[in-house]
ROMIDREN-141624 format. One record per residue (C-alpha): residue number from 1; residue in three letters; x, y, z. Coordinates in steps of 0.001 Angstrom, whole numbers. Example, Ala and Ser with C-alpha at 12.3 -4.5 7.8 and 13.67 -1.06 7.14 Angstrom:
2
NODE   k   r      xx      yy      zz
NODE   1 ALA   12300   -4500    7800
NODE   2 SER   13670   -1060    7140
end
This chain:
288
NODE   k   r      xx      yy      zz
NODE   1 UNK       0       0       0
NODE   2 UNK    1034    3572    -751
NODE   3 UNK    1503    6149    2140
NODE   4 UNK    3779    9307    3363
NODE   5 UNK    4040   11147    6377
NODE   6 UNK    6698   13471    7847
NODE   7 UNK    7888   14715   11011
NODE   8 UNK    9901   17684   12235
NODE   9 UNK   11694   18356   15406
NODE  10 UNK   14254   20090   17572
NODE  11 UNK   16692   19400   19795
NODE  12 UNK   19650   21814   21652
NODE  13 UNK   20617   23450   18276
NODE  14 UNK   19876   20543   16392
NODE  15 UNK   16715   20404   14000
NODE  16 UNK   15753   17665   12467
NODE  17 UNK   13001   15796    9361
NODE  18 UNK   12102   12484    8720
NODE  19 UNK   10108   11274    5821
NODE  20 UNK    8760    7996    5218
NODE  21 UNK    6801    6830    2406
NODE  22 UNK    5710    3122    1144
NODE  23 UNK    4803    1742   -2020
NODE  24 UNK    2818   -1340   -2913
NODE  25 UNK    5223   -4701   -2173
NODE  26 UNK    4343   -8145   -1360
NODE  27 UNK    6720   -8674    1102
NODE  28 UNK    8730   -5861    4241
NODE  29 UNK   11142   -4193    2228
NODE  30 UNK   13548   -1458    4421
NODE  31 UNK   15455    1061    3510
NODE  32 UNK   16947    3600    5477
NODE  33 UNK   19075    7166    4468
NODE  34 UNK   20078    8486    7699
NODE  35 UNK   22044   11494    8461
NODE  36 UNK   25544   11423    8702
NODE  37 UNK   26738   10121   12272
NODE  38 UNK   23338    8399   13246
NODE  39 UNK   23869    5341   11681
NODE  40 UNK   24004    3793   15128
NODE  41 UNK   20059    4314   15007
NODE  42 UNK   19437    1870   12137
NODE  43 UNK   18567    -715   14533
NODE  44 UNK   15817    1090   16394
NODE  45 UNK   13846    2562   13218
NODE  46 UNK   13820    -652   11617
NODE  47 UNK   12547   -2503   14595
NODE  48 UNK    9838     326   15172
NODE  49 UNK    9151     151   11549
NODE  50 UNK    9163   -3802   11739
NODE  51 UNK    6293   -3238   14437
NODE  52 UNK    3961   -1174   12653
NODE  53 UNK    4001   -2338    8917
NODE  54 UNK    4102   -5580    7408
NODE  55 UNK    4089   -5234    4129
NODE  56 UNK    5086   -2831    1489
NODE  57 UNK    8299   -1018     520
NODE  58 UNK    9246    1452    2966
NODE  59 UNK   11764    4499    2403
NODE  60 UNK   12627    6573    5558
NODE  61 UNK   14845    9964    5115
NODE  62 UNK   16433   11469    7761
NODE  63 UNK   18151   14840    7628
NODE  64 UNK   19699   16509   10317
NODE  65 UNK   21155   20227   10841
NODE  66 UNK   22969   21229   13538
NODE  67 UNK   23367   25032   14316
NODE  68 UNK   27273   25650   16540
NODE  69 UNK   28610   22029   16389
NODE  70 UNK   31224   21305   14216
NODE  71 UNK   32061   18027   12028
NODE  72 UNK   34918   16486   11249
NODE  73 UNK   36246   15330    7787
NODE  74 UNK   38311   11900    7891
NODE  75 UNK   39160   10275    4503
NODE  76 UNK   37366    6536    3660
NODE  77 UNK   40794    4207    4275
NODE  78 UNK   39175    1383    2284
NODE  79 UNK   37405    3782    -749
NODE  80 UNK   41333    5687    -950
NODE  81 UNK   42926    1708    -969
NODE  82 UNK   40524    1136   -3907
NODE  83 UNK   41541    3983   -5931
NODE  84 UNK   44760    3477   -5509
NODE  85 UNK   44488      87   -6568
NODE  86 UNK   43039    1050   -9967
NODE  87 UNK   44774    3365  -10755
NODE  88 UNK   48418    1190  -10628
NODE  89 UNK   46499   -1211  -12749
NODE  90 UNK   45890    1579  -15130
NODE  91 UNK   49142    3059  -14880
NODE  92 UNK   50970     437  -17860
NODE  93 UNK   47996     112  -19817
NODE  94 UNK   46934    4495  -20089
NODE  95 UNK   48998    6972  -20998
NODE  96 UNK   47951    9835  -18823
NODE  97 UNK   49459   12094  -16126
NODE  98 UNK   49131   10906  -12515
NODE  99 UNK   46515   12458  -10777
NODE 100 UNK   46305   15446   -8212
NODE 101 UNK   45931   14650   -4241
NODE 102 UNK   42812   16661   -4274
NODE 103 UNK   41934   15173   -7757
NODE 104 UNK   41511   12092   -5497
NODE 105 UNK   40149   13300   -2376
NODE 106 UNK   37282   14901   -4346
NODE 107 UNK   36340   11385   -5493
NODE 108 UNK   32725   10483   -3898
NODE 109 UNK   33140    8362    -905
NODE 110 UNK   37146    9031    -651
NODE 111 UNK   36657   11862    1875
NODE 112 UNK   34045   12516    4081
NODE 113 UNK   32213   14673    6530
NODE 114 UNK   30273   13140    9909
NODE 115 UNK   28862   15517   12240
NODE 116 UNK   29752   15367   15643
NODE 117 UNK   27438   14291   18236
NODE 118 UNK   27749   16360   21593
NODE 119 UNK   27975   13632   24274
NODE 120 UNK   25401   15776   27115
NODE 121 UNK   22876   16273   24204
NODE 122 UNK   22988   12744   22037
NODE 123 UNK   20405   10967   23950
NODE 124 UNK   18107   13644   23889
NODE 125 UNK   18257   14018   20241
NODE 126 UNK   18309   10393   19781
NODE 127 UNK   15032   10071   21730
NODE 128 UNK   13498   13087   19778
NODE 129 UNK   14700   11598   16410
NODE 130 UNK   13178    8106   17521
NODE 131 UNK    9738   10096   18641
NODE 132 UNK    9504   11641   15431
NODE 133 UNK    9870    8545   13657
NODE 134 UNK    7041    7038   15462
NODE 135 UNK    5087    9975   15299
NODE 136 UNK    5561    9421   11301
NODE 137 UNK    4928    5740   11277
NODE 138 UNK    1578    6407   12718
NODE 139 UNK     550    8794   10245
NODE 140 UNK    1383    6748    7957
NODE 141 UNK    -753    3804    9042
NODE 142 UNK   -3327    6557    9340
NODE 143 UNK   -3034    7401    5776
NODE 144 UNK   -2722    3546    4427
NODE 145 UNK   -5796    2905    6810
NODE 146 UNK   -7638    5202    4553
NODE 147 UNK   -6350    3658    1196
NODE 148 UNK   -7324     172    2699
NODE 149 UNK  -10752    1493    3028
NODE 150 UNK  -11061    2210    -184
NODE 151 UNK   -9456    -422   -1230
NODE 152 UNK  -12083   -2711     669
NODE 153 UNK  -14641   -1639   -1955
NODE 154 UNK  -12512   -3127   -5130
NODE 155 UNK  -12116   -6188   -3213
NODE 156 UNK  -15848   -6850   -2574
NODE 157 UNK  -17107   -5829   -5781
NODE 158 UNK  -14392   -8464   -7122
NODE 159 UNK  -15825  -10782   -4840
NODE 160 UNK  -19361   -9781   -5809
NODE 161 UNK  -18429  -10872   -9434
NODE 162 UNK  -16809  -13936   -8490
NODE 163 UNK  -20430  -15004   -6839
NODE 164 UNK  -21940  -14376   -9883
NODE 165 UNK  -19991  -16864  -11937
NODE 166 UNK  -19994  -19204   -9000
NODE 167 UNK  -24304  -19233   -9244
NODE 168 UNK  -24092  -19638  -13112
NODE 169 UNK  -22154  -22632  -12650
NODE 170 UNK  -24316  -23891  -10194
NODE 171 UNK  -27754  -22898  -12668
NODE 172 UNK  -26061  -24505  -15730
NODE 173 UNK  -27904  -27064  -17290
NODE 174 UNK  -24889  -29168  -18529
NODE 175 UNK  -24154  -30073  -14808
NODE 176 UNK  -27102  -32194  -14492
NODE 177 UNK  -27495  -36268  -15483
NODE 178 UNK  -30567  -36104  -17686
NODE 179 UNK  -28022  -33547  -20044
NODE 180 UNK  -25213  -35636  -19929
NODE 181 UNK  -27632  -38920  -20745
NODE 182 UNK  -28746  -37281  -23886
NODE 183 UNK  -25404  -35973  -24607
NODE 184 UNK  -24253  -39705  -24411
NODE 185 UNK  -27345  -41186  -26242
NODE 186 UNK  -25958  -38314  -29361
NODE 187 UNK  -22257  -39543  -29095
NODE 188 UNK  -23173  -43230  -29364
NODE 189 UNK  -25569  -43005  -32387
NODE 190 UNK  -23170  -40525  -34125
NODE 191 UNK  -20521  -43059  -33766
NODE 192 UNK  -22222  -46159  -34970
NODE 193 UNK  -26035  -47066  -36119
NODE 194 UNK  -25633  -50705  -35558
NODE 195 UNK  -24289  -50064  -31902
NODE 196 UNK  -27284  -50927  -29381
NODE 197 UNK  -26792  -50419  -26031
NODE 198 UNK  -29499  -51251  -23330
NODE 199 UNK  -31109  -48089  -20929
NODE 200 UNK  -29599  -49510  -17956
NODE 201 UNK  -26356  -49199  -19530
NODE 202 UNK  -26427  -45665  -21121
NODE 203 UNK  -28097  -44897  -17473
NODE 204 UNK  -24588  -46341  -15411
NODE 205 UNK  -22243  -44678  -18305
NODE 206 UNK  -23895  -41250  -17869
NODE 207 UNK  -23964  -42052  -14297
NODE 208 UNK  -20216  -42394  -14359
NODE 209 UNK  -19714  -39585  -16585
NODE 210 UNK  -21793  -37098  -14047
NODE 211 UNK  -19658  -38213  -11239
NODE 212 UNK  -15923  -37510  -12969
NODE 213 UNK  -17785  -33811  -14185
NODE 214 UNK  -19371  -33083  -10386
NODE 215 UNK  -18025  -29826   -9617
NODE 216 UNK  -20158  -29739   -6545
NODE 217 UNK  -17132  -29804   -4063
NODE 218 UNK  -15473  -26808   -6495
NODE 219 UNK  -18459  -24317   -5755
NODE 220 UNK  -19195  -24966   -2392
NODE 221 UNK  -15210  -24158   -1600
NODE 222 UNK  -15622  -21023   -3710
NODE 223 UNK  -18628  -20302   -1767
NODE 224 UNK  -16766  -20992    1265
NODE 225 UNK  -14049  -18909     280
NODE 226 UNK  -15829  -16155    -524
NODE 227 UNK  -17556  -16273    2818
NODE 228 UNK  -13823  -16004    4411
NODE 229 UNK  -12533  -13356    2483
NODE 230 UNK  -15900  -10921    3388
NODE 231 UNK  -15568  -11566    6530
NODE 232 UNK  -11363  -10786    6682
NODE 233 UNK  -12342   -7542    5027
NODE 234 UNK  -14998   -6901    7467
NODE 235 UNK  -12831   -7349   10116
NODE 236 UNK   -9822   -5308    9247
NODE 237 UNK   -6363   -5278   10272
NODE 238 UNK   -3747   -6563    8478
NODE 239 UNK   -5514   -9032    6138
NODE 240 UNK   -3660   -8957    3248
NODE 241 UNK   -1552  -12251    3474
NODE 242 UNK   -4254  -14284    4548
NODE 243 UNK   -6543  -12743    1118
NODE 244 UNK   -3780  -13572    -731
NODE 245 UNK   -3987  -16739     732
NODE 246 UNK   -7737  -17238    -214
NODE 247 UNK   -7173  -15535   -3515
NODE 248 UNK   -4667  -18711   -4264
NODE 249 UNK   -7656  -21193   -3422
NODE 250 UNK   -9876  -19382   -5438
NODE 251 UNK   -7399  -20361   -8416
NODE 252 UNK   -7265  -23702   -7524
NODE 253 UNK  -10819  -24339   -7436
NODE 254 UNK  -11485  -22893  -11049
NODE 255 UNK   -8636  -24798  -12220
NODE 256 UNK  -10427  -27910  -11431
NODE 257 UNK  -13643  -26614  -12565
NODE 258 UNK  -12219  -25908  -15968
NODE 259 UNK  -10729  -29246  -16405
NODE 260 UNK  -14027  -30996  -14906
NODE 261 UNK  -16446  -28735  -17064
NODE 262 UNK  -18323  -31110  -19969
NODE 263 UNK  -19322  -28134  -21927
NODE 264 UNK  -18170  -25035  -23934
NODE 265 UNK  -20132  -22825  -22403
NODE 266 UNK  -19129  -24192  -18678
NODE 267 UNK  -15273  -23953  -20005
NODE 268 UNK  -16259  -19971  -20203
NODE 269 UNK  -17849  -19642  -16897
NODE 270 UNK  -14194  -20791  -15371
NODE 271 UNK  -12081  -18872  -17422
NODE 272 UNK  -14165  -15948  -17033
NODE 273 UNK  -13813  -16817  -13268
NODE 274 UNK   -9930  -17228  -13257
NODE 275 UNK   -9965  -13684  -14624
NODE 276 UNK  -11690  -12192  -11914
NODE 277 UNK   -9406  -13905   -9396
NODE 278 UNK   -6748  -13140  -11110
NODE 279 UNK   -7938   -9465  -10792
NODE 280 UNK   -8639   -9874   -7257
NODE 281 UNK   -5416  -11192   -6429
NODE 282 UNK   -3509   -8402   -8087
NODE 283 UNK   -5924   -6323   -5815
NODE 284 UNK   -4859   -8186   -2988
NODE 285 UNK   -1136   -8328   -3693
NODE 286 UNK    -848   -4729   -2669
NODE 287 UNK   -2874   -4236     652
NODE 288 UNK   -1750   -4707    4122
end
């Protein structure tokens, strides 16, 4: 699900944003930009982001100015070794002069700037950073809460179609013995004139033939299914892996309806109800 929310704050001299914003993903996707120096507050934002969302692919931004503390520059040891190390690979193979010292400190990564953190002041602003970030995260869910809602509306009128094509199954005439009898009585005197068979035994063959096409079992799982996923939406929270779950068995079941069905226009009723899973699923792929 889609969402953003900032929040500001302040701090002894120190003033700080954080932004967070999610896109649709199936799975918890993380990824952090923090400020220079406050890597050591990775851990925390993930786990308070681990608690609140479950799905989706969350970005989180945090800047930080600080007004009268200084920062220190220190050059990247291991960025400077690789440099160094490409360049005396180069140096037989290119004919070029050597480069500058601060042609090679002004290569990204090489040298560096980290803000200081005062030592009386660093857990305050680390608390007021971590505030903030909650204080985002929950109007976030906030805002996703609202996109679910609508959402919800999609999903039932998805589910609302499926019913339909589950109830024309159900009403179609090709599902019922005295069809598949005549259907049988057809094949057998297209095939042969001078093949007789008795009542009894076009009544047993059709018999069999009803039982291997019985999608019975197929529509009352639908209908089950369909029961379940109204009732997940009713209920809220975060319902989307357990849809998608449902959305999976919907599949299933109109796979085996399709390769059941004994008739063209049956064969449609599936596919056309495959397609509105299918749509569903997509649907369902995205929500919390």
């Amino acid at each position: 699900m889609t969402g953003y929310a900032r929040s500001n704050g302040a701090v002894h001299g120190a003033s700080f944003a954080c932004e967070v914003k999610t896109v649709n993903g199936r799975g918890l996707d993380i990824r952090l930009r923090l400020a220079p120096g406050f890597d050591t507050l990775e851990s925390d934002i993930r786990q308070l982001i681990g608690t609140t969302l479950t799905r989706g692919s969350v970005t989180l931004n945090l800047t930080v100015e600080r007004q009268g503390a200084g920062g220190e520059l220190y050059i990247n040891r291991q960025a400077l070794d690789t440099v160094l190390a490409a360049l005396d690979e180069l140096k037989g193979r290119v004919e070029a002069a050597p480069p500058s010292l601060d042609g090679i400190l002004a290569l990204r990564g090489v040298l560096e700037q980290r803000d200081s953190v005062l030592d009386e002041d660093g857990e305050a602003l680390r608390a007021a950073i971590l505030d903030a970030v909650s204080t985002a995260l929950i109007d976030l869910t906030v805002a996703r809460r609202q996109e679910g809602s609508r959402m919800s509306v999609v999903l039932l009128d998805r589910l609302l179609e499926i019913e339909a094509l589950v109830a024309r199954a159900e009403a179609h005439p090709a599902r019922s013995r005295e069809v598949i009898l005549a259907l049988l009585r057809q094949q057998v005197a297209d095939l042969a004139t001078d093949i007789k068979l008795s009542e009894d035994r076009l009544a047993q063959e059709a018999l069999l033939l009803a039982t291997k096409a019985d999608i019975r079992e197929e529509l009352d799982r639908l209908t089950a299914h369909i029961a379940a996923a109204r009732e997940l939406i009713a209920t809220g929270g975060a319902a989307g892996r357990r849809l998608d779950f449902l959305a999976q068995e919907f599949n299933r079941e109109a796979n085996t309806l399709c390769s059941k069905s004994n008739a063209v226009e049956l064969t449609a009723i599936g596919l056309d109800l495959k397609a509105a899973i299918d749509q569903l699923r997509e649907q369902v792929q995205n929500i919390e």
